[in-house]
C-alpha positions as CSV (number, residue, x, y, z in Angstrom):
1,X,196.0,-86.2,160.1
2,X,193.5,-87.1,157.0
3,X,192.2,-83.3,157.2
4,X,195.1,-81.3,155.6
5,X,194.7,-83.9,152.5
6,X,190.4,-82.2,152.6
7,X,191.9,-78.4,152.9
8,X,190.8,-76.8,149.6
9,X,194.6,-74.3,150.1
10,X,197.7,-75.2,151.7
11,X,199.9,-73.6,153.4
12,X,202.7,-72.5,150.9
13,X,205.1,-72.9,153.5
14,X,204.2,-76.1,154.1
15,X,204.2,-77.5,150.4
16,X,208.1,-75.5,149.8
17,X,209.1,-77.4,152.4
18,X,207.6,-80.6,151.1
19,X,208.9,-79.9,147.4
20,X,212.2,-79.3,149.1
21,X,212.4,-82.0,150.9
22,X,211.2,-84.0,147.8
23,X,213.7,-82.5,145.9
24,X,216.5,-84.2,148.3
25,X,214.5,-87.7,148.5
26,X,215.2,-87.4,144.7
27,X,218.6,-86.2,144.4
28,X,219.7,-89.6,146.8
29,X,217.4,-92.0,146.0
30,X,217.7,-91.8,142.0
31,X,220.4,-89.2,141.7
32,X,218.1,-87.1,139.6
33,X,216.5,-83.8,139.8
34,X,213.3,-83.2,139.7
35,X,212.3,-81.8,136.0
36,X,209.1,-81.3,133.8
37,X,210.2,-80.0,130.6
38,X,211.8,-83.1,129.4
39,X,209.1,-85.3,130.4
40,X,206.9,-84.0,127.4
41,X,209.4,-84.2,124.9
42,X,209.6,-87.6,126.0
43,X,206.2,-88.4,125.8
44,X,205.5,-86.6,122.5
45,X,208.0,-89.5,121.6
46,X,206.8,-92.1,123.1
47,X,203.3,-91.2,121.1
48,X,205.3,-90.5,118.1
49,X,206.8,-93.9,118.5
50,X,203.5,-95.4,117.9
51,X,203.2,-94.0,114.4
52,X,206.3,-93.4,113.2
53,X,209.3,-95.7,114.9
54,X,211.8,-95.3,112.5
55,X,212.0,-91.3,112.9
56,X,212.1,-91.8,116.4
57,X,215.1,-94.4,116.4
58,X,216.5,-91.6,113.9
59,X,215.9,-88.2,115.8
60,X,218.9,-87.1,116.9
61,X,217.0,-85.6,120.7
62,X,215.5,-89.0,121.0
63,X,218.4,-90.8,120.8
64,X,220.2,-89.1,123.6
65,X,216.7,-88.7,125.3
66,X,215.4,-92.2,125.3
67,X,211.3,-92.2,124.9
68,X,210.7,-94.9,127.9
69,X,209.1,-94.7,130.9
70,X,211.4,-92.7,133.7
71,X,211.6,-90.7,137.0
72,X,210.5,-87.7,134.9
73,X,207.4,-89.1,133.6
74,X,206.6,-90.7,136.8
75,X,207.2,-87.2,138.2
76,X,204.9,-86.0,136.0
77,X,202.2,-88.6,136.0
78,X,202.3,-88.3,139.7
79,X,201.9,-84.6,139.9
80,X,198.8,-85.0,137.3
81,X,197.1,-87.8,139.6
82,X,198.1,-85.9,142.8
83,X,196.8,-82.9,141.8
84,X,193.5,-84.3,140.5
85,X,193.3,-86.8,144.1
86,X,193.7,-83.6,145.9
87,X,191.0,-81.6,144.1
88,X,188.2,-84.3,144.7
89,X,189.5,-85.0,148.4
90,X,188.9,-81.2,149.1
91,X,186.0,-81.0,146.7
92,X,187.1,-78.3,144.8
93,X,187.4,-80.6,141.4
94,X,185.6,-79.1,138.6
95,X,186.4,-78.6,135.0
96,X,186.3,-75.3,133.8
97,X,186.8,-74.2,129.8
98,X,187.6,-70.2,131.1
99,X,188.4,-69.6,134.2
100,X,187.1,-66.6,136.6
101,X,189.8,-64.4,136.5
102,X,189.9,-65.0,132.7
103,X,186.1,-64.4,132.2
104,X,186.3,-61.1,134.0
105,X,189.8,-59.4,133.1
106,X,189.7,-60.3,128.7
107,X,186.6,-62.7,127.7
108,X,184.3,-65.3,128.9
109,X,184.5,-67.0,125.0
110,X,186.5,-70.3,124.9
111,X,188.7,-69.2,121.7
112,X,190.7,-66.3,122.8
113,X,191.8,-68.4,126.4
114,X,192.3,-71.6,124.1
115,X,194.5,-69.9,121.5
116,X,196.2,-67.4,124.1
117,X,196.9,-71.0,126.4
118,X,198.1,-72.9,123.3
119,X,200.5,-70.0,122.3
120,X,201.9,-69.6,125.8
121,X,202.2,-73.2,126.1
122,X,204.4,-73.6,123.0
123,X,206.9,-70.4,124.4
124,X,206.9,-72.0,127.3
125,X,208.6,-75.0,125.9
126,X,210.7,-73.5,123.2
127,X,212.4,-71.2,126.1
128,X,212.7,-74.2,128.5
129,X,214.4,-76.2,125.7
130,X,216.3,-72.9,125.1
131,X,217.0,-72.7,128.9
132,X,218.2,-76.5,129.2
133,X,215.2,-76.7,131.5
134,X,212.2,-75.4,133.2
135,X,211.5,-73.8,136.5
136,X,211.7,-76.9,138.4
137,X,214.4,-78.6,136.8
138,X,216.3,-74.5,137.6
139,X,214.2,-72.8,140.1
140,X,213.7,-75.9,142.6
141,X,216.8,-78.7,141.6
142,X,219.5,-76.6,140.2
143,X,218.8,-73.3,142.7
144,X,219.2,-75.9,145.7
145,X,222.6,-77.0,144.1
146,X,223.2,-73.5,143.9
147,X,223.8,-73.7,140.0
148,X,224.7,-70.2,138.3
149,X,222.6,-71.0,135.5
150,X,220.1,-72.1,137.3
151,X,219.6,-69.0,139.6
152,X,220.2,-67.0,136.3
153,X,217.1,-68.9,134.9
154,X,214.4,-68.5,137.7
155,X,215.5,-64.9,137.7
156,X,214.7,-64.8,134.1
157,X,211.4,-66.7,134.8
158,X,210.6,-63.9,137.1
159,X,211.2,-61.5,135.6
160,X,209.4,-62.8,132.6
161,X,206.3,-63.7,134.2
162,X,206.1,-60.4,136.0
163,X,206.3,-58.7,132.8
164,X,204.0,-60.7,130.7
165,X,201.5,-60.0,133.9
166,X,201.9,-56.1,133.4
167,X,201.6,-56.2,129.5
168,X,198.6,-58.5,129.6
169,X,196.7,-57.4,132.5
170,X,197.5,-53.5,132.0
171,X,195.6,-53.9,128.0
């Protein structure tokens, strides 16, 4: 039983059916969906908090988006520990500054991946805020509820990420 938790790939049958089932645990036990997107945010103000409390207590987001500890950032703390549990159980744990694929297709030099991840990183959230959510709050809770907008978004993601693929990798 202990050896699928050592097994450097799973099965991405297997793990759908987990997050799916997940998803479901989620929607009855704490009648929310599982969601990343807002789970930064959150944190950014939790941080933010720390420094600056009375912006916080007068930021419009926050004070529909409380900055306390929640599903979401237990969601997100617990796919950050699983994910590093899993990669020393398998031993495939390492750190790397720029990975393979990186390296060979555009640059082995830290910059260009660290400035091309930190721009990516801030159009990811700006279109996820733009979305009302990201691909799991769509493509995995609202897909399953079979939400319009939802489905409308994961194609978009899709689509988006095949493109960017083509345009990045075909330069």
């Amino acid at each position: 039983m202990l050896g699928i938790f050592t097994e450097t790939l799973w099965s991405p049958y297997v793990v759908g059916a987990l997050i799916g089932l997940l998803n479901i645990i989620a929607l009855r036990i704490s009648n929310k969906p599982l969601a990343a997107s807002t789970t930064y945010l959150k944190v950014s103000g939790m941080i933010r908090k720390v420094f600056q409390r009375e912006k916080v207590q007068r930021n419009e987001y926050y004070s529909k988006k409380k900055t306390d500890v929640d599903w979401g950032v237990m969601l997100v703390g617990g796919i950050i520990i699983g994910s590093f549990l899993s990669a020393n159980l398998s031993g495939d744990f390492q750190i790397t500054l720029v990975p393979e694929m990186w390296a060979s297709n555009f640059s082995a030099n830290f910059l260009p991946r660290f400035i091309t991840a930190l721009i990516g990183g801030i159009i990811l959230g700006v279109g996820a805020r733009w979305a009302g959510g990201c691909t799991s709050g769509h493509g995995i809770s609202g897909a399953s509820q079979l939400s319009i907008v939802s489905w409308a978004a994961a194609i978009a993601f899709f689509i988006g990420g095949i493109l960017t693929a083509m345009i990045k990798y075909s330069l």
